[in-house]
Biopython code that builds the backbone (N, CA, C, O; Angstrom):
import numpy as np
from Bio.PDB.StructureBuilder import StructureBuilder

atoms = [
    (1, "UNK", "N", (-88.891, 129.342, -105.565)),
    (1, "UNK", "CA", (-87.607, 129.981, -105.741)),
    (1, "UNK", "C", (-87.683, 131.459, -105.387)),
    (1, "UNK", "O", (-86.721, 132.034, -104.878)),
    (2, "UNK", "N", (-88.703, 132.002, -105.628)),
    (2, "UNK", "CA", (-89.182, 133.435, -105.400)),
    (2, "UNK", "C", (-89.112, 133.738, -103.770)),
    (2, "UNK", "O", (-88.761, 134.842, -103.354)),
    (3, "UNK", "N", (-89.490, 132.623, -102.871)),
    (3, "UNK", "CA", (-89.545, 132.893, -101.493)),
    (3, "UNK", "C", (-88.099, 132.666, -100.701)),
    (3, "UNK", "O", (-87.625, 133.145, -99.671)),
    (4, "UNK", "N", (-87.639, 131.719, -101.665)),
    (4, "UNK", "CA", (-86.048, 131.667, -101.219)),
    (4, "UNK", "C", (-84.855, 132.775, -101.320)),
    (4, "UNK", "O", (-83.820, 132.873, -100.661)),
    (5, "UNK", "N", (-85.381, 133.593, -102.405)),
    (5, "UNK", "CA", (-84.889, 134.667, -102.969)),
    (5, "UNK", "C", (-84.955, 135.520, -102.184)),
    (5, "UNK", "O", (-83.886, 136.030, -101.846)),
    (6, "UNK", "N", (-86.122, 135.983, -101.621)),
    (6, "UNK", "CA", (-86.436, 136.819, -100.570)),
    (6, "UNK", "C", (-85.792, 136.562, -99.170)),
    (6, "UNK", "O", (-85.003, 137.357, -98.659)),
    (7, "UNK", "N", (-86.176, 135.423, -98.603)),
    (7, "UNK", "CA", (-85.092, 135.022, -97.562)),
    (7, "UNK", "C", (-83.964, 135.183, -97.419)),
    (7, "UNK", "O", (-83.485, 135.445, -96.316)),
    (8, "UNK", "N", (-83.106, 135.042, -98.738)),
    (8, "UNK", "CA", (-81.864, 135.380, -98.853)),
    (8, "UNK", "C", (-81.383, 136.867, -99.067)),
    (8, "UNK", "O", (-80.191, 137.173, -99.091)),
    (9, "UNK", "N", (-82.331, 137.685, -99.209)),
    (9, "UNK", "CA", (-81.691, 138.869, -99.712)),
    (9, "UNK", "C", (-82.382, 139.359, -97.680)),
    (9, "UNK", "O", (-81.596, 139.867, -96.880)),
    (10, "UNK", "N", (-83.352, 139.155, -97.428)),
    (10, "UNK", "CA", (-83.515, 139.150, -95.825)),
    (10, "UNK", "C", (-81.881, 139.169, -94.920)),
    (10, "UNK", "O", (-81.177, 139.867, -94.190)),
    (11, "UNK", "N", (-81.950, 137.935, -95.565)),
    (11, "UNK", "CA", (-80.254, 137.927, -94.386)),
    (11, "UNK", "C", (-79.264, 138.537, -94.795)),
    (11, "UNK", "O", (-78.294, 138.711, -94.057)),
    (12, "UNK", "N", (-79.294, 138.876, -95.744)),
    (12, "UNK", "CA", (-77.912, 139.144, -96.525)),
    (12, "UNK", "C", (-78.455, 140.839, -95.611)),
    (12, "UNK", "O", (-77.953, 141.259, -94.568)),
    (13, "UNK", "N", (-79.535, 141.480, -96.388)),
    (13, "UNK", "CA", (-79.741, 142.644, -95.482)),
    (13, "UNK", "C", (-79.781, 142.829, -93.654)),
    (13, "UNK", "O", (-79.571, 143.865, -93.022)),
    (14, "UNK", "N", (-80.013, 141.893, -93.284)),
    (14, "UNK", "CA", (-79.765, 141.975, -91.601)),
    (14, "UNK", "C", (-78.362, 141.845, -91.279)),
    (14, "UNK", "O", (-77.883, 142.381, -90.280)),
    (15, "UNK", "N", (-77.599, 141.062, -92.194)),
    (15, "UNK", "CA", (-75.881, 140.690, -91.613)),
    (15, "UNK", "C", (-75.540, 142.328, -92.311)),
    (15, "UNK", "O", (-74.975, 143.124, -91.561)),
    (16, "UNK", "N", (-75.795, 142.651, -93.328)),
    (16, "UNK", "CA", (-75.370, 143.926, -93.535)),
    (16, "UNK", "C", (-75.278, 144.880, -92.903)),
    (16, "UNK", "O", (-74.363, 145.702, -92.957)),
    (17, "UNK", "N", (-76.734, 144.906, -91.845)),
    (17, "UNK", "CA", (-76.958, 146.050, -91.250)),
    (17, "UNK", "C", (-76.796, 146.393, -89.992)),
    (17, "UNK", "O", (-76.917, 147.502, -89.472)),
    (18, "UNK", "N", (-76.420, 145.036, -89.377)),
    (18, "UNK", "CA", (-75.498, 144.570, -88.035)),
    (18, "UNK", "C", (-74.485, 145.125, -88.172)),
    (18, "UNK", "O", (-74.264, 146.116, -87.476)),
    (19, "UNK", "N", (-73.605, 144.709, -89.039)),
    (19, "UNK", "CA", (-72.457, 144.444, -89.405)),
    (19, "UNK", "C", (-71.475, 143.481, -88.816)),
    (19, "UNK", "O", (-70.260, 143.568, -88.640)),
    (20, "UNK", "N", (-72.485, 142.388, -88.520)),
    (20, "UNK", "CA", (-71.718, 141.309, -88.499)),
    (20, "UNK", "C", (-70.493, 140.482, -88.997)),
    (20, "UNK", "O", (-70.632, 139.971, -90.108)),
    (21, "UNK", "N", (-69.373, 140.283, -88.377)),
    (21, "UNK", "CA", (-68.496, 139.447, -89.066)),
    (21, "UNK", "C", (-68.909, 138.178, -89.493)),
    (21, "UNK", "O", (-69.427, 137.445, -88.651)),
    (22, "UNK", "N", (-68.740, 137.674, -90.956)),
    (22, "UNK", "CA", (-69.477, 135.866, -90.832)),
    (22, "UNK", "C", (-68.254, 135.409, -91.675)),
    (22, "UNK", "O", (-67.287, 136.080, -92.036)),
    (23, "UNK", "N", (-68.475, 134.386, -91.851)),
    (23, "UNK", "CA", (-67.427, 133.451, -93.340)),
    (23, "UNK", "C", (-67.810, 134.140, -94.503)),
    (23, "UNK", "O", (-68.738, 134.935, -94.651)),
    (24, "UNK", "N", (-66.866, 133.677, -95.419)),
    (24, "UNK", "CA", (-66.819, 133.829, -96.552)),
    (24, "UNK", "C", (-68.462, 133.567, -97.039)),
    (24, "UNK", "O", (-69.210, 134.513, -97.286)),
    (25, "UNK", "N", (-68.813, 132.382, -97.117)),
    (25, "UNK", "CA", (-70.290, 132.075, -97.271)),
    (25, "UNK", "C", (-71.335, 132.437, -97.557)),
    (25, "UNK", "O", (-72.175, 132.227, -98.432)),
    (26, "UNK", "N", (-71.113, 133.419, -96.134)),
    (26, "UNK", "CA", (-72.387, 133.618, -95.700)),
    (26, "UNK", "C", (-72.327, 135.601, -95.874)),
    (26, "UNK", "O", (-73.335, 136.250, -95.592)),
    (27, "UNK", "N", (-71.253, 136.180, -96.274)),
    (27, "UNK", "CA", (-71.121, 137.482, -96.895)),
    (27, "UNK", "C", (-72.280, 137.971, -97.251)),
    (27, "UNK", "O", (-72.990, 137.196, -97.892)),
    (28, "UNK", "N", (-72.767, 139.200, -96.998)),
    (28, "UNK", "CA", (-73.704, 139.858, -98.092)),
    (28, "UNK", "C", (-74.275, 139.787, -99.121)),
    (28, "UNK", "O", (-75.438, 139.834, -99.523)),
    (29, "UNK", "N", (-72.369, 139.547, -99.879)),
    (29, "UNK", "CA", (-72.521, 139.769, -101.123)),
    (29, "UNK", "C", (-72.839, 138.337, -101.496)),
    (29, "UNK", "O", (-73.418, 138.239, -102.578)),
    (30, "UNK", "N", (-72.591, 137.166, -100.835)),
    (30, "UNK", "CA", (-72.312, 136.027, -101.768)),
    (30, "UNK", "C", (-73.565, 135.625, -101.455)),
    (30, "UNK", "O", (-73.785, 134.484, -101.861)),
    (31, "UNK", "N", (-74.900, 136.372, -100.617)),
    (31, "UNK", "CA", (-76.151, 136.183, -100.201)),
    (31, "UNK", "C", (-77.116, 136.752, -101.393)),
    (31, "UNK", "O", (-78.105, 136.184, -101.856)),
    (32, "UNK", "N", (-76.677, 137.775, -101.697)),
    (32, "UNK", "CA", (-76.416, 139.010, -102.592)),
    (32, "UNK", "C", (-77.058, 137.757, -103.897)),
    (32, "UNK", "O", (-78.166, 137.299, -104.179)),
    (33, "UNK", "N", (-75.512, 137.564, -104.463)),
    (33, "UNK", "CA", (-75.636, 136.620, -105.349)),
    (33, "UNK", "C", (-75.959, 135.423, -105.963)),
    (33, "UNK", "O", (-76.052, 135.153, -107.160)),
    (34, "UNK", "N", (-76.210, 134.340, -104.388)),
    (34, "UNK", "CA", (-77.091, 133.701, -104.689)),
    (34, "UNK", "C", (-78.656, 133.918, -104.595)),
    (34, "UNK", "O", (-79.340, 133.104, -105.215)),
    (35, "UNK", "N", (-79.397, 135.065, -103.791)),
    (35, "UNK", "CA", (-80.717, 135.080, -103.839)),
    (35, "UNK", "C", (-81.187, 135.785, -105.577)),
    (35, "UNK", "O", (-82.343, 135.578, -105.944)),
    (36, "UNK", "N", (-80.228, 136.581, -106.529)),
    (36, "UNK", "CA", (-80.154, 137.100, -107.569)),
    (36, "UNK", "C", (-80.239, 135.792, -108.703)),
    (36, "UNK", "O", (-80.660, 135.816, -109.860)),
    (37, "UNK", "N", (-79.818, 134.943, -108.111)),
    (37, "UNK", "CA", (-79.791, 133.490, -109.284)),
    (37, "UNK", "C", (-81.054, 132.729, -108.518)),
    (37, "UNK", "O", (-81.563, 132.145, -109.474)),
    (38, "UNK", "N", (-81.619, 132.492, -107.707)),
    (38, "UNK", "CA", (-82.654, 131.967, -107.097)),
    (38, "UNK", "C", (-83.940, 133.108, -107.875)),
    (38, "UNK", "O", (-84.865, 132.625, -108.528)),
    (39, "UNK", "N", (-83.835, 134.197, -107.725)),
    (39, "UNK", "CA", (-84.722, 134.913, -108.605)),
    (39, "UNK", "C", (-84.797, 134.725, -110.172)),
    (39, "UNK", "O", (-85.817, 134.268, -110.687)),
    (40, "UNK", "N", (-83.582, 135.122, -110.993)),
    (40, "UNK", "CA", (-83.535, 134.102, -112.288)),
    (40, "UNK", "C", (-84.442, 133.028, -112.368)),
    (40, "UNK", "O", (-85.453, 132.825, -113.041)),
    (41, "UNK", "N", (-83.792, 132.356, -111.464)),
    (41, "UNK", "CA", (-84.302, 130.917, -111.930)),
    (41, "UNK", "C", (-85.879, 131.005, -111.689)),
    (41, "UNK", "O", (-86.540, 130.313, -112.463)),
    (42, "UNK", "N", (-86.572, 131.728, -110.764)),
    (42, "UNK", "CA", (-87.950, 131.810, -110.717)),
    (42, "UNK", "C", (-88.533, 132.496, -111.820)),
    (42, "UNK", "O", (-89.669, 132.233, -112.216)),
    (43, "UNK", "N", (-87.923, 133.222, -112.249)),
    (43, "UNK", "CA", (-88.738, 134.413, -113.243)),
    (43, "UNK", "C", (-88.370, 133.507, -114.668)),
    (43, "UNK", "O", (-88.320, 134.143, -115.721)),
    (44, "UNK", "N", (-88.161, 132.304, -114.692)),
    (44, "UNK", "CA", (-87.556, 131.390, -115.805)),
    (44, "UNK", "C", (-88.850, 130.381, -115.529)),
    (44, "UNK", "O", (-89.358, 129.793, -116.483)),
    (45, "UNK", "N", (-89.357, 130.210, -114.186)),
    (45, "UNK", "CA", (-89.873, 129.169, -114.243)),
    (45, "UNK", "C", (-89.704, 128.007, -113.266)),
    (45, "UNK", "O", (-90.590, 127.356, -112.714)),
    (46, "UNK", "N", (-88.596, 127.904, -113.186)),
    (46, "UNK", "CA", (-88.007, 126.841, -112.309)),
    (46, "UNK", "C", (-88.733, 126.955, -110.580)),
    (46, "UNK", "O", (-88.814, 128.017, -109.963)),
    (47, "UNK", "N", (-89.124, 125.816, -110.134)),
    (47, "UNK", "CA", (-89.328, 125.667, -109.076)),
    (47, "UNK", "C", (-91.156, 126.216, -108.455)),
    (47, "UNK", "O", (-91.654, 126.078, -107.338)),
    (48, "UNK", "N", (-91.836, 126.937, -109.923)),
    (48, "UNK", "CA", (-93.072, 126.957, -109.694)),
    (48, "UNK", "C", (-94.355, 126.536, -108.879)),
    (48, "UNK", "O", (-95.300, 126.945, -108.203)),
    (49, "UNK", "N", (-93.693, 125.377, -109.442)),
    (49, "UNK", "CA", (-94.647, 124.068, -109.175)),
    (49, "UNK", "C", (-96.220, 123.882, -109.719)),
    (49, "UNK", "O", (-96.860, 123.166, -108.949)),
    (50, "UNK", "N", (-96.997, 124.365, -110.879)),
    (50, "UNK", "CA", (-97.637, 125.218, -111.732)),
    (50, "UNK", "C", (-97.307, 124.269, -112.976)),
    (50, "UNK", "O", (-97.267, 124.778, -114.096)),
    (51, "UNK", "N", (-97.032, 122.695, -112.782)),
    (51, "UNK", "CA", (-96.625, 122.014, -113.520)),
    (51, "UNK", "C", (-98.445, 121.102, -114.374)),
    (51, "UNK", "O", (-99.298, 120.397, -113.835)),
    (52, "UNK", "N", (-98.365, 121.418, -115.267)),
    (52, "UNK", "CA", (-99.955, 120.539, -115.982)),
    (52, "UNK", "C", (-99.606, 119.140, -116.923)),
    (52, "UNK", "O", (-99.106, 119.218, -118.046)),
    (53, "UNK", "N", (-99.896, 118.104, -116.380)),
    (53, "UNK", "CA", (-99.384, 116.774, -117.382)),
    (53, "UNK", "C", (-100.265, 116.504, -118.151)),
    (53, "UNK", "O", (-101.395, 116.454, -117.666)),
    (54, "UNK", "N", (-100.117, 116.251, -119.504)),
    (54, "UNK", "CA", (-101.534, 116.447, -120.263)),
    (54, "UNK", "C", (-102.065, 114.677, -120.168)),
    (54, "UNK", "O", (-101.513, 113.596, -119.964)),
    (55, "UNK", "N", (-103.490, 115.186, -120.457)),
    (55, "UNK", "CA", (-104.398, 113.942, -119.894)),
    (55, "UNK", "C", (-104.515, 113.153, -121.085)),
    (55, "UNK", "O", (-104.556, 113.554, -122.248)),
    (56, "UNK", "N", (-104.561, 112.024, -120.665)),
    (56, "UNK", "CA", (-104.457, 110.702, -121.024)),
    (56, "UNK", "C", (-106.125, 110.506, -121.629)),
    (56, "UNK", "O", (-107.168, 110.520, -120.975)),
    (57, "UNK", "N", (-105.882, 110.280, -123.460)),
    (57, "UNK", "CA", (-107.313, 109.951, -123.622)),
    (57, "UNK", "C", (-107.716, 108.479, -123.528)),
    (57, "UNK", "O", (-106.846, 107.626, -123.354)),
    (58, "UNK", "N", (-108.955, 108.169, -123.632)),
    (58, "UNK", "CA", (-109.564, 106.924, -123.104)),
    (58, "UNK", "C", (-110.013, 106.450, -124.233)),
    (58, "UNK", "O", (-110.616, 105.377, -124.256)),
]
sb = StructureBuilder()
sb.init_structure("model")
sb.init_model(0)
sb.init_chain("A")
sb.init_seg("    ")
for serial, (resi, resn, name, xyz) in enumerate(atoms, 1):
    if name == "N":
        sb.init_residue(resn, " ", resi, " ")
    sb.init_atom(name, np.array(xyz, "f"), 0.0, 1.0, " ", f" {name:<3s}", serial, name[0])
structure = sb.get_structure()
């Protein structure tokens, strides 16, 4: 989630700095805001993958 986060705040900063026209979508801000909840969710945990199943005794 951490690398997605980054990607997204990547584009959101290149369409910014173009100043590209895009859709609604794909805005800055709404790049903005989803790479900000993709970070959340990493710094929560989610999407780690850092997952341990506890072992099965014999």
């Amino acid at each position: 989630m951490g690398v997605i986060a980054a990607v997204l705040f990547a584009i959101a900063f290149l369409i910014h700095g173009t100043g590209t026209s895009t859709n609604v979508w794909f805005d800055p801000t709404s790049l903005l805001y989803a790479g900000l909840c993709c970070l959340a969710l990493h710094l929560l945990g989610v999407g780690t993958g850092w997952y341990s199943r506890p072992r099965r005794r014999r």
